[in-house]
N, CA, C and O of each residue as an XYZ file, in Angstrom:
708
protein
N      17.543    -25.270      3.793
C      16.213    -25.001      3.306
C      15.591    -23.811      4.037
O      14.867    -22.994      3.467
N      15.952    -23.755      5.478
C      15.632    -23.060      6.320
C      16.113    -21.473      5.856
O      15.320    -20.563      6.097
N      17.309    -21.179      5.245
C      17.548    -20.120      5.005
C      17.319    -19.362      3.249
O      17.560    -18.240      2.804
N      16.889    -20.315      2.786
C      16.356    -20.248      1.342
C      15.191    -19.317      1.673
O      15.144    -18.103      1.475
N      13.842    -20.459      2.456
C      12.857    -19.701      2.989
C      12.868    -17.962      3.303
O      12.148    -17.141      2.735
N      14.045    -17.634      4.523
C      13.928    -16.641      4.931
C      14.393    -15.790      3.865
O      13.909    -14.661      3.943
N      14.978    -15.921      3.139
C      15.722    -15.177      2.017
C      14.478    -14.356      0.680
O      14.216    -13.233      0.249
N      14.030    -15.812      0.474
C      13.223    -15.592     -0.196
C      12.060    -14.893      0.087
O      11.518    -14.252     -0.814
N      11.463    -14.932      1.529
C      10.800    -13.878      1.681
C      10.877    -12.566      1.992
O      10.059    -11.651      1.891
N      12.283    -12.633      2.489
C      12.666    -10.968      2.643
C      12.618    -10.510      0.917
O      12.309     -9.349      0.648
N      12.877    -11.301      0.014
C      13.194    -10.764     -1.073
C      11.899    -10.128     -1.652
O      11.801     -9.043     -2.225
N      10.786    -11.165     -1.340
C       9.534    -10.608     -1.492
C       9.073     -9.274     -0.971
O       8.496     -8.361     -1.562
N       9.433     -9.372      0.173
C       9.030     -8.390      1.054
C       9.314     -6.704      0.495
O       8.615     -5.691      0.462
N      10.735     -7.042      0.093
C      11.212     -5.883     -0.488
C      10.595     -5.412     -1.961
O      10.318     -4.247     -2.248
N      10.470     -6.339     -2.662
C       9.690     -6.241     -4.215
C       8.074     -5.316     -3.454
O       7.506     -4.310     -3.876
N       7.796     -6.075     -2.392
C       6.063     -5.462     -2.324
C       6.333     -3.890     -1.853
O       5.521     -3.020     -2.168
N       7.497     -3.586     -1.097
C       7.593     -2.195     -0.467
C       8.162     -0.847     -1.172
O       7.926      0.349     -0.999
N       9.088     -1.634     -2.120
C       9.879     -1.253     -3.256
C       8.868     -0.231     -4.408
O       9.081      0.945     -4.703
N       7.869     -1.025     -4.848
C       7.438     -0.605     -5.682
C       6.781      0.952     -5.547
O       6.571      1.303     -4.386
N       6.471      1.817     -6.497
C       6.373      2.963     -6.186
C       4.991      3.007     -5.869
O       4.308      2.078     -6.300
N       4.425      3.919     -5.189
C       2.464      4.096     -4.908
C       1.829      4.443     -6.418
O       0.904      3.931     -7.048
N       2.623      5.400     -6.674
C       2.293      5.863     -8.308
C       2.885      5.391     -9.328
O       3.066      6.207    -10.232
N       3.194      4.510     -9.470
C       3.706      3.643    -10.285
C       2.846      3.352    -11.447
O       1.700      3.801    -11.432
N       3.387      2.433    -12.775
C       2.518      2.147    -14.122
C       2.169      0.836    -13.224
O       2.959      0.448    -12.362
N       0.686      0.045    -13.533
C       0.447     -0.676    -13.155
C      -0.628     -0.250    -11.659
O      -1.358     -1.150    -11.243
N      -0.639      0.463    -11.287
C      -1.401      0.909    -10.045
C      -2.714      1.254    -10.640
O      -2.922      1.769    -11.739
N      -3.905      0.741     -9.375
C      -5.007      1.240     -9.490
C      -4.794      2.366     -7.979
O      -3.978      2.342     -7.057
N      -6.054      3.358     -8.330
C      -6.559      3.993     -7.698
C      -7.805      4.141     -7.104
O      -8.779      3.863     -7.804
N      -7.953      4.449     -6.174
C      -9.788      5.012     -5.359
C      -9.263      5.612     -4.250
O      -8.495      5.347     -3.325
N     -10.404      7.136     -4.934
C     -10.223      7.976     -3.910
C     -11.547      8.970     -3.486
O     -12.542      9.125     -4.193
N     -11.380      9.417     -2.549
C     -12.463     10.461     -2.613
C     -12.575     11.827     -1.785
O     -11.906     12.051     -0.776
N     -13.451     12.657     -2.309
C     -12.565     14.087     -1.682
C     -14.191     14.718     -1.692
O     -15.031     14.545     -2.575
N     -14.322     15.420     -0.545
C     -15.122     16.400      0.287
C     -14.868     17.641      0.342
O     -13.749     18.032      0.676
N     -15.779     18.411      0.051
C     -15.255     19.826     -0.006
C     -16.560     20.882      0.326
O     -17.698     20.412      0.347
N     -16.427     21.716      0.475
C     -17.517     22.800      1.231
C     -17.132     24.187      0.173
O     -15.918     24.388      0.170
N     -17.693     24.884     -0.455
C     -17.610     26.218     -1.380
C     -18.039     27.303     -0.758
O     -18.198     27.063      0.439
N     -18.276     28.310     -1.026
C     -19.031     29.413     -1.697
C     -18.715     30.347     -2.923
O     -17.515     30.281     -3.189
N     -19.214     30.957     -3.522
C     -19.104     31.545     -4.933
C     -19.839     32.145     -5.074
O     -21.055     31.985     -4.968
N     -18.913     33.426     -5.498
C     -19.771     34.421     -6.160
C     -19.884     34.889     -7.752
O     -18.936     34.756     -8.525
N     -21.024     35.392     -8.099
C     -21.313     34.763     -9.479
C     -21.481     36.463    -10.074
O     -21.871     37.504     -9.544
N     -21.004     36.129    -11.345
C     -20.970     37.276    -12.328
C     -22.450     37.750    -12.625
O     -23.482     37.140    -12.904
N     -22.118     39.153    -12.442
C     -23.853     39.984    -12.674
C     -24.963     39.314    -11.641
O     -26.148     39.182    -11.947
N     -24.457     38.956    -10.506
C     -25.331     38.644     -9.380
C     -24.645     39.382     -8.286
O     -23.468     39.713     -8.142
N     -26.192     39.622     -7.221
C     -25.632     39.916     -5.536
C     -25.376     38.756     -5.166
O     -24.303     38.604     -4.581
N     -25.862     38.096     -5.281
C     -26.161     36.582     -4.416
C     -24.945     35.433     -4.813
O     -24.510     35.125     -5.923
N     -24.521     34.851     -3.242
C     -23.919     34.063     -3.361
C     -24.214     32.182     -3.232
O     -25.287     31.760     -2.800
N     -23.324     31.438     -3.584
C     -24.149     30.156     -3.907
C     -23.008     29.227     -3.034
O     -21.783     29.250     -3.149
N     -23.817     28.436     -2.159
C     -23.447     27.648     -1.341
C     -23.459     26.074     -1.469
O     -24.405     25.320     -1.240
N     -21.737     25.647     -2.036
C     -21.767     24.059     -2.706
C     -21.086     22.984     -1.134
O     -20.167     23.158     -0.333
N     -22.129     21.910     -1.329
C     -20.987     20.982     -0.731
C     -20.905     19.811     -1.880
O     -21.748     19.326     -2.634
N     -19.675     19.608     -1.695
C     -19.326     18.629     -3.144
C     -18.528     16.980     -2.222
O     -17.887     17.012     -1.172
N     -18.843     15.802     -3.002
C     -18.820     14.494     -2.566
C     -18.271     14.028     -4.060
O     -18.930     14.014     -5.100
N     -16.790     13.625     -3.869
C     -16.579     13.805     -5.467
C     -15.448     12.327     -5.183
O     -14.289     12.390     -4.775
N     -16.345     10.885     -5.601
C     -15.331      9.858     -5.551
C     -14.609      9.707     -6.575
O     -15.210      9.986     -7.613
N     -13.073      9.226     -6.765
C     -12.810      9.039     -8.142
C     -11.844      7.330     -8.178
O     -11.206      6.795     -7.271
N     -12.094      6.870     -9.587
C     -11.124      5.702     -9.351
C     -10.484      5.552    -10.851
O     -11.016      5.785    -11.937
N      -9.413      5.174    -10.606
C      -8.171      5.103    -11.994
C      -7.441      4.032    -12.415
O      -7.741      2.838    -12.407
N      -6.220      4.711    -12.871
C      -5.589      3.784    -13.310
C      -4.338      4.854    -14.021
O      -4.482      5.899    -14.656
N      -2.715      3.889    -13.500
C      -1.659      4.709    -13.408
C      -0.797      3.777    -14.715
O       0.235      3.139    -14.508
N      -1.603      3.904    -16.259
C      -0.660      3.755    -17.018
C       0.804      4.065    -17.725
O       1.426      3.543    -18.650
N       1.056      5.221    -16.794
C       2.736      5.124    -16.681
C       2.740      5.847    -15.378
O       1.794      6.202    -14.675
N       4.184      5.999    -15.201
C       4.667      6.181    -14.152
C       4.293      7.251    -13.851
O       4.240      7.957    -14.858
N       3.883      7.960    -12.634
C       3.472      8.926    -12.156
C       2.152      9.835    -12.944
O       1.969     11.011    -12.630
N       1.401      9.243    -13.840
C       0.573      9.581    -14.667
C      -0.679      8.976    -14.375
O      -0.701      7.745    -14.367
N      -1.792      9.638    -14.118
C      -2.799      8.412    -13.285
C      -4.267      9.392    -14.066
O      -4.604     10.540    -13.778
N      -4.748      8.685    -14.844
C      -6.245      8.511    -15.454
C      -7.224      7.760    -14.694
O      -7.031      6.631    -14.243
N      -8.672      8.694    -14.531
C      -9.340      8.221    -14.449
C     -10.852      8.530    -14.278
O     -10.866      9.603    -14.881
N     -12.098      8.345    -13.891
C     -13.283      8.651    -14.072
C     -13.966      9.343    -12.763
O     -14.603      8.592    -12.024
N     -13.896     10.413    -12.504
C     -14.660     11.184    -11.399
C     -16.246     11.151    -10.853
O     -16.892     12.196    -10.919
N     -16.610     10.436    -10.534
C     -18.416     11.450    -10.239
C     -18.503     11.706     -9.395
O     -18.021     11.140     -8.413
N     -19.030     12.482     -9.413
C     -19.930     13.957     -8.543
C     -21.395     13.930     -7.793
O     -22.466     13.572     -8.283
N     -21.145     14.391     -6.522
C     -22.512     14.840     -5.963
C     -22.170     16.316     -5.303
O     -21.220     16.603     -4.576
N     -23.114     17.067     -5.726
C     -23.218     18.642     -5.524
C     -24.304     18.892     -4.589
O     -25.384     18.465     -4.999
N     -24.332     19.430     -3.508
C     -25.455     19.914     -2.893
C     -25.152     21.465     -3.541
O     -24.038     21.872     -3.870
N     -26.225     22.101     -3.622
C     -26.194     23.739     -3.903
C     -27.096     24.714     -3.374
O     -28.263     24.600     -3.748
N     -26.763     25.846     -2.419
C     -28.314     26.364     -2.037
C     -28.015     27.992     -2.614
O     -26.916     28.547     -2.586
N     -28.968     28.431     -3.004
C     -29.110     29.904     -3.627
C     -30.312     30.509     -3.184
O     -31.525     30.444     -3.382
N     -29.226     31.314     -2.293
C     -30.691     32.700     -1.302
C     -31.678     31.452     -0.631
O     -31.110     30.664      0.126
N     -33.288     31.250     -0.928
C     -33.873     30.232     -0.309
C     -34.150     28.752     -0.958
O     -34.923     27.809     -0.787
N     -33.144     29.085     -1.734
C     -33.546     27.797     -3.091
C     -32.128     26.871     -2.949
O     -31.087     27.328     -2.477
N     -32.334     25.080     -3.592
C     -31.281     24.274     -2.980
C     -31.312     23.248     -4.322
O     -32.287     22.656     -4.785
N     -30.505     23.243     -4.592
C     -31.062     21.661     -5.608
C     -29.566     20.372     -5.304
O     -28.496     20.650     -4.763
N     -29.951     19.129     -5.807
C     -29.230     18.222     -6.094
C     -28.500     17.859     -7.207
O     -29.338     17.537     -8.049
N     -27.232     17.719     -7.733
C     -26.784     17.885     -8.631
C     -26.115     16.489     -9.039
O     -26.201     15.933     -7.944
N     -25.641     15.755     -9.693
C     -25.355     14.530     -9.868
C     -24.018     14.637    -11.415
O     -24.408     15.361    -12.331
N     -23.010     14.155    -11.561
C     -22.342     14.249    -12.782
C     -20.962     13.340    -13.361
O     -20.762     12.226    -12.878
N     -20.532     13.597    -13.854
C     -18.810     12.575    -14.310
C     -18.161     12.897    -15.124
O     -18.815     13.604    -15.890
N     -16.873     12.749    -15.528
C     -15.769     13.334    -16.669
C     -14.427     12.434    -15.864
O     -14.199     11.924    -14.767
N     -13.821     12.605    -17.050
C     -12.576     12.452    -16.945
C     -11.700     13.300    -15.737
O     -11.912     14.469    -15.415
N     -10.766     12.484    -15.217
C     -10.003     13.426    -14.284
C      -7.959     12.793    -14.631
O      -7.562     11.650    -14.859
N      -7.410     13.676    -14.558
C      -5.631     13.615    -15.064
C      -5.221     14.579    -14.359
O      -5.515     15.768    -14.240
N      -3.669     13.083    -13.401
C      -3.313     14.217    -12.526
C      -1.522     13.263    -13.029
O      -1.260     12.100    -13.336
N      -0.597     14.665    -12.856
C       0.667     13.920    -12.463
C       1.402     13.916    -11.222
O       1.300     14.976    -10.605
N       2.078     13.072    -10.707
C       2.502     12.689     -9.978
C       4.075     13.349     -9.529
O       5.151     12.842     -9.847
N       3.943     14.247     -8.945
C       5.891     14.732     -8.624
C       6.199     14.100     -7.680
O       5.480     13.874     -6.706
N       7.813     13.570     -7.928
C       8.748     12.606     -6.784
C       9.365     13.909     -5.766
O      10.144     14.806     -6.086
N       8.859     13.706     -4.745
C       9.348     14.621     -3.687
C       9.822     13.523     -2.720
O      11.053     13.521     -2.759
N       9.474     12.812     -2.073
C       9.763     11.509     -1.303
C       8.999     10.458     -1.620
O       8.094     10.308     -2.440
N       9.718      9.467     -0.520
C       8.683      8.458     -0.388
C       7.087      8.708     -0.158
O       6.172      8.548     -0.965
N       7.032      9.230      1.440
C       5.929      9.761      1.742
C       5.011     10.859      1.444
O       3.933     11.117      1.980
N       5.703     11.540      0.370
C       4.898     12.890      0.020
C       4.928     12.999     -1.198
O       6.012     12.791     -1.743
N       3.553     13.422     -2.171
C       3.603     12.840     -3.709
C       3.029     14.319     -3.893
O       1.799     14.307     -3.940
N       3.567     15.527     -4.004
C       2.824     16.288     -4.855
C       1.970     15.899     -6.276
O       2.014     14.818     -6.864
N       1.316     16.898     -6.587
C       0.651     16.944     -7.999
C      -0.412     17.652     -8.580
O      -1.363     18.024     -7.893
N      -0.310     17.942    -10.176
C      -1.159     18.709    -10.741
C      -2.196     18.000    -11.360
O      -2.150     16.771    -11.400
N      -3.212     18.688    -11.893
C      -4.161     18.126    -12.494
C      -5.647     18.478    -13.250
O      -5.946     19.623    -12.912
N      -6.226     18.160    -13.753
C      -6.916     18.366    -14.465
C      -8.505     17.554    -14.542
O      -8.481     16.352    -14.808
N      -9.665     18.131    -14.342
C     -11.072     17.368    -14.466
C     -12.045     18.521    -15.183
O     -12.176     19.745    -15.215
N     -12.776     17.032    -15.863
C     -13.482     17.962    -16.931
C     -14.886     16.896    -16.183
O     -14.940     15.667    -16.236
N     -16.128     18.038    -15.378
C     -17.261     17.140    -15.518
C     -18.553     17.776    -16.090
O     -18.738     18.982    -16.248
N     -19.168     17.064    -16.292
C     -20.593     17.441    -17.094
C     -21.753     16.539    -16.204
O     -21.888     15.316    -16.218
N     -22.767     17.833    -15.210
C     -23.830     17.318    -13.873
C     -25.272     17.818    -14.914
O     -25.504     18.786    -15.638
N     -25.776     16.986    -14.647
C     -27.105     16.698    -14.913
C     -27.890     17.227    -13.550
O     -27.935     16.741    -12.420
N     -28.592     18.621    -14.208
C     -28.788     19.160    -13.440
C     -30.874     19.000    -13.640
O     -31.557     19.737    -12.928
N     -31.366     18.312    -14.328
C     -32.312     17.913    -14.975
C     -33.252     18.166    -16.434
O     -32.796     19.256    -16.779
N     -33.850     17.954    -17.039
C     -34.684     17.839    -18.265
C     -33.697     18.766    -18.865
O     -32.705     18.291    -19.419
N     -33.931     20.407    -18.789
C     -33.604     21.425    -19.557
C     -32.207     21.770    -18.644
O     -31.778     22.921    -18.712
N     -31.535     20.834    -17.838
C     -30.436     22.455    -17.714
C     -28.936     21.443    -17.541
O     -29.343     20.343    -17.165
N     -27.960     21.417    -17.623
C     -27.090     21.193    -17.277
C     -25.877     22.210    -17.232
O     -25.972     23.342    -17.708
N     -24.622     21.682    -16.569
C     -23.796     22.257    -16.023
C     -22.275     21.667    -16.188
O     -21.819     20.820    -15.420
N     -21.472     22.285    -17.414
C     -20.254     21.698    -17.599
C     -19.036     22.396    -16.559
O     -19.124     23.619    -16.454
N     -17.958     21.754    -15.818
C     -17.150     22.327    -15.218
C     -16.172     21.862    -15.446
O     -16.032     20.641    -15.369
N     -14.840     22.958    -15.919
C     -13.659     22.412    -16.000
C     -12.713     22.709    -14.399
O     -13.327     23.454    -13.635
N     -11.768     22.364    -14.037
C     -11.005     22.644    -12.856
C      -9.945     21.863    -12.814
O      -9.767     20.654    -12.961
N      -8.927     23.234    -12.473
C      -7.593     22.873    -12.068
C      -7.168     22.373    -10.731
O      -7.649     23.081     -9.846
N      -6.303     21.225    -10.194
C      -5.691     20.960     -9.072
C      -4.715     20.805     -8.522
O      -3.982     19.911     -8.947
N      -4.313     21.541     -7.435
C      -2.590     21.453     -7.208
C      -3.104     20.667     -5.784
O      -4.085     20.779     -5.049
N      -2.010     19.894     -5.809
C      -2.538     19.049     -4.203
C      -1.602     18.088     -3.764
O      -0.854     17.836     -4.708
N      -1.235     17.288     -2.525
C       0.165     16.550     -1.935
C      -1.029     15.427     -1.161
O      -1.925     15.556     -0.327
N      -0.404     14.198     -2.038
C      -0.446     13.203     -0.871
C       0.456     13.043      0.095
O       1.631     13.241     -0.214
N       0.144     12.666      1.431
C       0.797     12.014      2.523
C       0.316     10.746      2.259
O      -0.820     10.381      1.955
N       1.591      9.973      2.456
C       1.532      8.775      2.067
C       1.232      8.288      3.741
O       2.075      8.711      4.532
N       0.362      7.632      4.198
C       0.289      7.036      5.546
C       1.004      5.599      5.804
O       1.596      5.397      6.864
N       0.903      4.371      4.538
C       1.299      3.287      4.758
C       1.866      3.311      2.841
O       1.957      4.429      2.334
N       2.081      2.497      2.258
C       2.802      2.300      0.969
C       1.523      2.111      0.210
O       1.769      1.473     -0.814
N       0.145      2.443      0.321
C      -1.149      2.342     -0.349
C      -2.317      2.844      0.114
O      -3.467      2.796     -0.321
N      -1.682      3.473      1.346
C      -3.116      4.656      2.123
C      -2.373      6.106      2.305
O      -1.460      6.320      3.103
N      -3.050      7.219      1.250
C      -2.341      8.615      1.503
C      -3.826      9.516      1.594
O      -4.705      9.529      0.732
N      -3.824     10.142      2.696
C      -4.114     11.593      2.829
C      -3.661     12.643      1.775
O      -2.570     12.944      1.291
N      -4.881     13.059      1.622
C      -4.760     13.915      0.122
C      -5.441     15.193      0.533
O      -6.602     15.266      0.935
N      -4.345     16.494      0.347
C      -5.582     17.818      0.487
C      -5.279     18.569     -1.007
O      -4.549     18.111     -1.887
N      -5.907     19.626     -1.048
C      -5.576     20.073     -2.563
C      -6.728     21.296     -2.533
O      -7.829     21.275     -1.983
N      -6.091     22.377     -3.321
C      -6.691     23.533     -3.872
C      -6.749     23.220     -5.297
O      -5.970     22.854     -6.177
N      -8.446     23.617     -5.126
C      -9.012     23.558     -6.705
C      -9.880     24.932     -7.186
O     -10.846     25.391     -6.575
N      -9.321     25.450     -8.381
C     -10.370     26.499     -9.016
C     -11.053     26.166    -10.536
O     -10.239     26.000    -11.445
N     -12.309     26.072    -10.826
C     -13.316     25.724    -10.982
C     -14.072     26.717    -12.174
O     -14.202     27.692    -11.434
N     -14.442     27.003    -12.990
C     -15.184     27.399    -14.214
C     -16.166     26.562    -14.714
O     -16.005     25.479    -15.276
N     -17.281     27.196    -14.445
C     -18.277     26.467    -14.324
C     -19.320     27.516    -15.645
O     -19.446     28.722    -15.858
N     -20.002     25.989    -16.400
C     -20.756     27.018    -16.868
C     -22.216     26.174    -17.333
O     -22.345     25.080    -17.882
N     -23.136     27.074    -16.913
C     -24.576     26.807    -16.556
C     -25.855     26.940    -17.573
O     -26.656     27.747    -17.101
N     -26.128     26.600    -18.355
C     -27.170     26.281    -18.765
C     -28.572     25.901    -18.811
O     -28.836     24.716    -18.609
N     -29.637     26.835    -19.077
C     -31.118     26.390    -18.774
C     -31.679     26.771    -20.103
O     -31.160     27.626    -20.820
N     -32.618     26.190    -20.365
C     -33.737     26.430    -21.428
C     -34.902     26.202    -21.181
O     -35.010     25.401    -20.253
N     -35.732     26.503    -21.542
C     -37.076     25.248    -21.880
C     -37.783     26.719    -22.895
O     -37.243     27.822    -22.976
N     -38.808     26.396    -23.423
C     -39.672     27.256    -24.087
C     -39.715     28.497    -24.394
O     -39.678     29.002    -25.517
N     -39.807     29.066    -23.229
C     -40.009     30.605    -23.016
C     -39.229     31.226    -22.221
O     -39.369     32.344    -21.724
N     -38.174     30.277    -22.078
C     -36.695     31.073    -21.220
C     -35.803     30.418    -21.502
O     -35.971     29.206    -21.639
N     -34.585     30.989    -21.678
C     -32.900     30.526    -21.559
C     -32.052     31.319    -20.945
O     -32.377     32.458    -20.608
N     -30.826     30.797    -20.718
C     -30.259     31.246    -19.706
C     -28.428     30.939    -19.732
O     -28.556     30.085    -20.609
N     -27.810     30.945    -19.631
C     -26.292     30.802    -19.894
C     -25.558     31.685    -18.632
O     -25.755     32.877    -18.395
N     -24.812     30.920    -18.020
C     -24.504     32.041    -16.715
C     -23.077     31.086    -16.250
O     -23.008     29.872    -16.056
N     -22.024     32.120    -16.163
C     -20.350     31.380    -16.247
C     -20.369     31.736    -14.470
O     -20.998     32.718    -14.079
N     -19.827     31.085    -13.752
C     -19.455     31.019    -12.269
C     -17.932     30.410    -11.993
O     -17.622     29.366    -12.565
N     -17.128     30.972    -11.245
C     -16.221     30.180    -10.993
C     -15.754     30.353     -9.536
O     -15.617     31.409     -8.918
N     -15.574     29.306     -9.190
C     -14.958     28.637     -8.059
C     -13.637     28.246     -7.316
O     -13.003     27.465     -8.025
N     -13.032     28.503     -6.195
C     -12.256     28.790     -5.516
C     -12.480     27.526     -4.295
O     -13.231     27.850     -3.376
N     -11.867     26.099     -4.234
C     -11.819     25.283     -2.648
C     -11.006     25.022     -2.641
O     -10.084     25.198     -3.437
N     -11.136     24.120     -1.029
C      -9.759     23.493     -0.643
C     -10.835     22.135     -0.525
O     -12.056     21.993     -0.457
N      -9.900     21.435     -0.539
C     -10.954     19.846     -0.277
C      -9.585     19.312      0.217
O      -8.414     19.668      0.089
N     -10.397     18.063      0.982
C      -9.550     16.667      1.750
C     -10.108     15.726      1.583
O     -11.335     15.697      1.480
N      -9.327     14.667      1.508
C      -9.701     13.355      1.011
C      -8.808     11.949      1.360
O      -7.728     12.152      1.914
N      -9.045     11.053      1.180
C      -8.665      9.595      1.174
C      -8.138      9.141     -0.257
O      -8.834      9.395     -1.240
N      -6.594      8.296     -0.436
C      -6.341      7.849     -1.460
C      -5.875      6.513     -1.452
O      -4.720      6.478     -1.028
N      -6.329      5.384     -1.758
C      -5.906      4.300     -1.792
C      -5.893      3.469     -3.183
O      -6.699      3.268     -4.091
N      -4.305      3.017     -2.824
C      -3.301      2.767     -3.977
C      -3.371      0.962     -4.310
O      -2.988      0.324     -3.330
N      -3.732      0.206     -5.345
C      -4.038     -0.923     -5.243
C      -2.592     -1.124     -6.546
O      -2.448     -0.479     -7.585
N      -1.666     -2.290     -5.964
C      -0.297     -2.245     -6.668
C      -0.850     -3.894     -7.277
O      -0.124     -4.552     -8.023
């Protein structure tokens, strides 16, 4: 009986370690920090972002992981600063390089509510490598560039103004199997 036991839990053991981080069936939560600057078309002036961007998913096939991004933007321009708030879809895939190291590309589309009259749609590309730390905690860094495009109205003014963006961000990824 005694060796049934041990058997059977090594067998377990191996099923829980076995399985892939990015695997179909995996949830995700993650979140990534990043610091900007950008310079903007038909302007002197440059614009200073810090971005707080949590995201959480879901890895309906293998190495394929969907899921919902939001956003917090700090922004300051010359003496002016605002708060920015937003969400979209985010799609990334998953390349097998090792165990411990998960390259990948990807894709986020968000739309920030920037208030009454103005918002701000951004699409952005991501190339980026987890380090896997344990079989469900990876260190994540990644270069992202960014097309951003800006919108204001109200009455007696409008405004349309394309910006794009150049970071590196780091972050936390934890893998729920």
């Amino acid at each position: 009986m005694k060796k049934i036991i041990v058997i059977s839990f090594l067998v377990f053991l191996t099923n829980i370690f076995a399985q892939s981080p990015v695997g179909k069936g995996t949830y995700s939560v993650s979140g990534g920090i990043s610091y900007s600057t950008t310079s903007e078309e038909n302007s002197s002036n440059n614009r200073t972002y810090f971005y707080l961007n949590p995201i959480g998913g879901y890895f309906f096939w293998d190495n394929i992981f969907t899921g919902i991004s939001l956003s917090y933007v700090y922004s300051s321009y010359g003496d002016q600063s605002d708060d920015n708030y937003g969400f979209g879809p985010t799609f990334r895939y998953y390349f097998d390089a090792n165990e411990n190291l998960k390259p990948f590309g990807g894709v986020t589309y968000f739309h920030d509510f920037l208030g009454e009259n103005s918002s701000t749609s951004n699409f952005t590309i991501t190339g980026g490598v987890d380090l896997f730390i344990t079989n469900y905690f990876a260190i994540e860094g990644a270069i992202n560039y960014s097309i951003q495009n800006f919108n204001y109205s109200s009455g007696y003014y409008s405004s349309d103004q394309t910006s794009k963006t150049f970071n590196i961000s780091i972050g936390a990824n934890y893998f729920i199997h």
